[in-house]
N, C-alpha and C positions, 0 to 999 in steps of 0.2 A: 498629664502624664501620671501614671500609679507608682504607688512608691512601693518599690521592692524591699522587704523589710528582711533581715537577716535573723534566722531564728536565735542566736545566740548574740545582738546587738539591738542598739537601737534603729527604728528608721531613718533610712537614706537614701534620698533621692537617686534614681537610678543616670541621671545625666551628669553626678559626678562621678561615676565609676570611671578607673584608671585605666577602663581597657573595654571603649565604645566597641561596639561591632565596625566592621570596615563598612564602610560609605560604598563599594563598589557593589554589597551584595543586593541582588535585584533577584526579580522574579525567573529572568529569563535565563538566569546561569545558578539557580539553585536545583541542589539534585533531590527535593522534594516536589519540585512542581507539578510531575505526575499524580503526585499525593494529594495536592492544593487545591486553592480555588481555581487557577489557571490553568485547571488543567481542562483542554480544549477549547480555551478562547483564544481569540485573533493574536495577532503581534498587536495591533492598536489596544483595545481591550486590554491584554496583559497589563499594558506599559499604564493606562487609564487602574486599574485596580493597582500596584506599584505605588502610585502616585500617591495612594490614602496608607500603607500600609507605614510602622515606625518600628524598627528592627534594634533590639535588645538584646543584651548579652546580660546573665542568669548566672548568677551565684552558687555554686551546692550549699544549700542549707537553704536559701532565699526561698522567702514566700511570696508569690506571685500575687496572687489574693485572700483575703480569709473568706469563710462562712459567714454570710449575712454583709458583706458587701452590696455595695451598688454594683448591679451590671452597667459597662459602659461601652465594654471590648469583648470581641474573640480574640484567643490567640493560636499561632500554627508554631510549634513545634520545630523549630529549622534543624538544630540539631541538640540530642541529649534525650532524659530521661525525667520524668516528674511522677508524683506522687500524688493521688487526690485522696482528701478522706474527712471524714464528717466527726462530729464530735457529740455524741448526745447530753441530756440535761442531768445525767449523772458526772460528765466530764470524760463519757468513755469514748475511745476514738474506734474508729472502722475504715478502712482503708478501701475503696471505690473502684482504683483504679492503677495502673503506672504506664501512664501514656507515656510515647516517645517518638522520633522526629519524625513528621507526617502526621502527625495526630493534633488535632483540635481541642482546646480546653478553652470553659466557657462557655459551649454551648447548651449547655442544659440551667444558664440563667435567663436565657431568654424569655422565656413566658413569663418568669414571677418577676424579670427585673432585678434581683440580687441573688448572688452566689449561693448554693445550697452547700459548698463545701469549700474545703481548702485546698490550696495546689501548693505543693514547694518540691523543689530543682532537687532532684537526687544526684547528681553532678554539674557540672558548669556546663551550664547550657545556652543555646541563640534560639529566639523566637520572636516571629514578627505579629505584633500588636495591631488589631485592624478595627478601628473604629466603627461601632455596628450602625448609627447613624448614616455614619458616610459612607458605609456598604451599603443599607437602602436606599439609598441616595440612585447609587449605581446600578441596582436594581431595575427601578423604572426603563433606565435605559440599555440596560443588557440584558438581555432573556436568558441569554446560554449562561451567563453569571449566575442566575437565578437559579436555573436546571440544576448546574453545579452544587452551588449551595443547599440544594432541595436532598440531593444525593449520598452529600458529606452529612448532613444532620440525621437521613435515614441509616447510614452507616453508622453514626454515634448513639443511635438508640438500640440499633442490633448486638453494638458491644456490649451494652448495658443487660440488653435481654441475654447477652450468653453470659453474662457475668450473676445475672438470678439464677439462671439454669445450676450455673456449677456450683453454686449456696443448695442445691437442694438436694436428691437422692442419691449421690456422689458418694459411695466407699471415700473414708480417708485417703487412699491409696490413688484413685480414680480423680480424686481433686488436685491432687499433684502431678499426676498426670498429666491431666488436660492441662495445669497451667504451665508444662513442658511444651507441650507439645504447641502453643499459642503464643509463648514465645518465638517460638524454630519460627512457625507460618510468618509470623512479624517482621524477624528476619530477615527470613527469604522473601516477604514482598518489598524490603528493602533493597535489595542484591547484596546482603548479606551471608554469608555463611547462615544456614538453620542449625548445621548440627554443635557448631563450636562459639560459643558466646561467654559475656562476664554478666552476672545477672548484679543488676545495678543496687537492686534494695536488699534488704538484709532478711536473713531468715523470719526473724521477729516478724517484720513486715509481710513476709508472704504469710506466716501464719495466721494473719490479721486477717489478710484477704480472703485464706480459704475457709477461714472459720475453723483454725488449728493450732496447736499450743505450737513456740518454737523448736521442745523435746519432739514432738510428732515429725515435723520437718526434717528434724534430725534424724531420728530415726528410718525416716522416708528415704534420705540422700544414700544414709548405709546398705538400705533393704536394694536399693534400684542398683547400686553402684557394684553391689555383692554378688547378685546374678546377672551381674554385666550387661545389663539398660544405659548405665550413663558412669561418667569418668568424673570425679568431682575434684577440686583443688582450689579450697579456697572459695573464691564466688566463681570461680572461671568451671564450665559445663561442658561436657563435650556427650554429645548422645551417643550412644554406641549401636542402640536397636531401635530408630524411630517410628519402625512399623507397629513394634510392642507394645510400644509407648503409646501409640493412637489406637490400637486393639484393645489394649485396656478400660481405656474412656471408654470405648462402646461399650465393651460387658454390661449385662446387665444384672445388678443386684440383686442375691438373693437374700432373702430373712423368713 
């Protein structure tokens, strides 16, 4: 079992937390399963992947893994918000990612065997832990598991490829944009509201991501908020004009 370590304590093992996930939650009554690995296998199959999976409840601050870990697990996301991000040999950090429920973390340890980055809970979160062993195990004898899994890792690399895209010829303005506008889509492929959300990480953090000071950010929230694109209050977002908002990302740059 990995041990959740709490960014501002010592490690502790995660099977003395005072507040297990409930023992009833299963594959077949979670409302990510469309998101998951089960999504289009049997009722048999389902209940057979189930069987291997060990469902965790996630601390905000908790660190799921670090950077240069052993790979041993995937994990799926059941519910909440995390943060991934790499730390170079000068000690500077870069921020990767902020997966959230439906979303896989982990999978890009697979090939080298250990963690290329760090993952921690930006609120209290449940994720089910699934043993990449005893997922190939199940392999051999599920295809359609396989399919699936072939599907969710080509989706985890496309995120990736749009997360280089928007590091590259992106107006500052157009970077914030888009990462409006990919929230909303996240959302909505949740049955989420798109246009009205609390955005989990903090300014600092997004400006990590886009490759932007926090001032810029700021600056950003006033500019959009002023000519009435979005409603700001606090971390809580409410789009006003999402057609603008994805019109923009298109533009193309001039210089």
């Amino acid at each position: 079992m990995p041990q959740f370590v709490h960014l501002d304590s010592t490690p502790s093992p995660l099977h003395k937390s005072p507040h297990p996930v409930d023992t009833r939650s299963r594959c077949t009554n979670c409302a990510m399963q469309q998101r998951c690995l089960p999504s289009g296998l049997s009722e048999t199959d389902t209940r057979r992947l189930d069987s291997i999976m060990v469902r965790h409840r996630v601390w905000r601050n908790d660190l799921l893994y670090r950077m240069g870990d052993r790979f041993a697990s995937i994990y799926v996301i059941r519910l909440g918000h995390f943060k991934t991000y790499q730390v170079n040999a000068e000690g500077v950090e870069q921020i990767t990612g902020f997966p959230m429920s439906g979303d896989f973390l982990g999978m890009d340890a697979i090939g080298a065997g250990c963690h290329p980055s760090f993952a921690v809970a930006l609120e209290d979160s449940e994720l089910c832990e699934i043993p990449f062993a005893r997922l190939e195990t199940l392999f051999s004898e599920m295809p359609a598991l396989l399919r699936r899994f072939h599907r969710s890792l080509g989706q985890e690399i496309s995120r990736e490829q749009n997360s280089m895209l928007l590091m590259g010829n992106l107006r500052a303005e157009q970077r914030f944009a888009s990462f409006l506008v990919n929230v909303s889509r996240n959302y909505r492929a949740r049955g989420f509201s798109p246009t009205s959300f609390v955005l989990r990480m903090t300014r600092q953090d997004i400006g990590n991501y886009l490759g932007l000071t926090i001032e810029s950010i700021s600056r950003l929230l006033t500019k959009f908020a002023r000519i009435g694109w979005i409603r700001v209050n606090q971390r809580e977002i409410e789009l006003l004009d999402l057609p603008r908002l994805t019109s923009l990302v298109t533009q193309k740059s001039c210089y």
